[in-house]
C-alpha positions as CSV (number, residue, x, y, z in Angstrom):
1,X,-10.5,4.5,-35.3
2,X,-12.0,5.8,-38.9
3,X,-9.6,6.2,-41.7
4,X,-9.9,10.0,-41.4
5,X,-8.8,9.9,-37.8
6,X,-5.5,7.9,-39.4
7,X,-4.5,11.8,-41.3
8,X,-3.9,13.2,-37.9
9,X,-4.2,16.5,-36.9
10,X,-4.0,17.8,-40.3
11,X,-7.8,16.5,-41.1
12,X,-9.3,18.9,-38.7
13,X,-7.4,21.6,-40.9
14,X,-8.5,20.8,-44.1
15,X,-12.1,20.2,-43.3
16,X,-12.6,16.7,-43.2
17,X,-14.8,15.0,-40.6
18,X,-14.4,11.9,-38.9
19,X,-17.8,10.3,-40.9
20,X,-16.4,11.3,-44.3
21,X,-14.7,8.0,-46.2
22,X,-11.5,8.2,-47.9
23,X,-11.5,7.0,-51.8
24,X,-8.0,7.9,-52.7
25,X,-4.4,9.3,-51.3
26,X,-2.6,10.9,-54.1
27,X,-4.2,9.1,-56.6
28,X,-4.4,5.8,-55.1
29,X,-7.6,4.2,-54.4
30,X,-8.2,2.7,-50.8
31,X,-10.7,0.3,-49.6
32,X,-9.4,-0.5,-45.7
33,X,-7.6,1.2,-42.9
34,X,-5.0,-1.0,-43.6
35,X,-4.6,0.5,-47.0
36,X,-4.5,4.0,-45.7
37,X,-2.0,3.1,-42.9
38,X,0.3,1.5,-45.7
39,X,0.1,5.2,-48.2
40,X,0.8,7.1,-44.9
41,X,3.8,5.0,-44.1
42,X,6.1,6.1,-46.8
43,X,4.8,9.7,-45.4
44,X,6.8,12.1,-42.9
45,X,5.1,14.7,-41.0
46,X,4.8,18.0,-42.6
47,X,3.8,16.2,-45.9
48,X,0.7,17.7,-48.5
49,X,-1.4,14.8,-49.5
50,X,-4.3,15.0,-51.9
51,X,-7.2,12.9,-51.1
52,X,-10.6,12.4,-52.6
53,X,-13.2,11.6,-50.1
54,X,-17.1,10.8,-50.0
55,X,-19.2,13.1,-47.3
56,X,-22.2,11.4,-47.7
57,X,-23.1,11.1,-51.5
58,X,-20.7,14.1,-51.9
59,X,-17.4,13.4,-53.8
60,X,-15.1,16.1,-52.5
61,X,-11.1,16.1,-52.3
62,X,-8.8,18.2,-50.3
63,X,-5.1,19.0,-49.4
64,X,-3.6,17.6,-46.1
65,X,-0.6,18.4,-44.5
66,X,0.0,15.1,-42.0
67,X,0.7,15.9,-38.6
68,X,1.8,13.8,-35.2
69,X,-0.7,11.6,-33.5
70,X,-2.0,12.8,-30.5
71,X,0.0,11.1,-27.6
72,X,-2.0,8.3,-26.3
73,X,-3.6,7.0,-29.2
């Protein structure tokens, strides 16, 4: 699982792709899944995030709103 897979549904919505790599949630840097897991936790579905995120050399940022994970995973 890639960090970007971790926003839930609400990647897909605001562009992000699973090869991009997360730099920051709302201002927080994060350097492991373990460090996006741990922003996301204080999080409820139906929240807007801001992250800033590297596509390639590219240092782009964009609004999320977290959704449920897929049953199953």
């Amino acid at each position: 699982m890639t960090p970007v897979e971790v926003l839930l549904s609400g990647a897909d919505f605001a562009g992000l792709a699973p090869d991009d790599v997360l730099t920051s949630i709302e201002g927080q840097e994060v350097h492991s899944l373990q460090d996006v897991q741990e922003l996301l936790a204080a999080r409820e579905i139906g929240d807007k995030i801001k992250v800033v995120y590297l596509r390639g050399e590219e240092r782009r940022s964009a609004w999320v709103v977290l959704g449920e994970r897929p049953q199953g995973e």
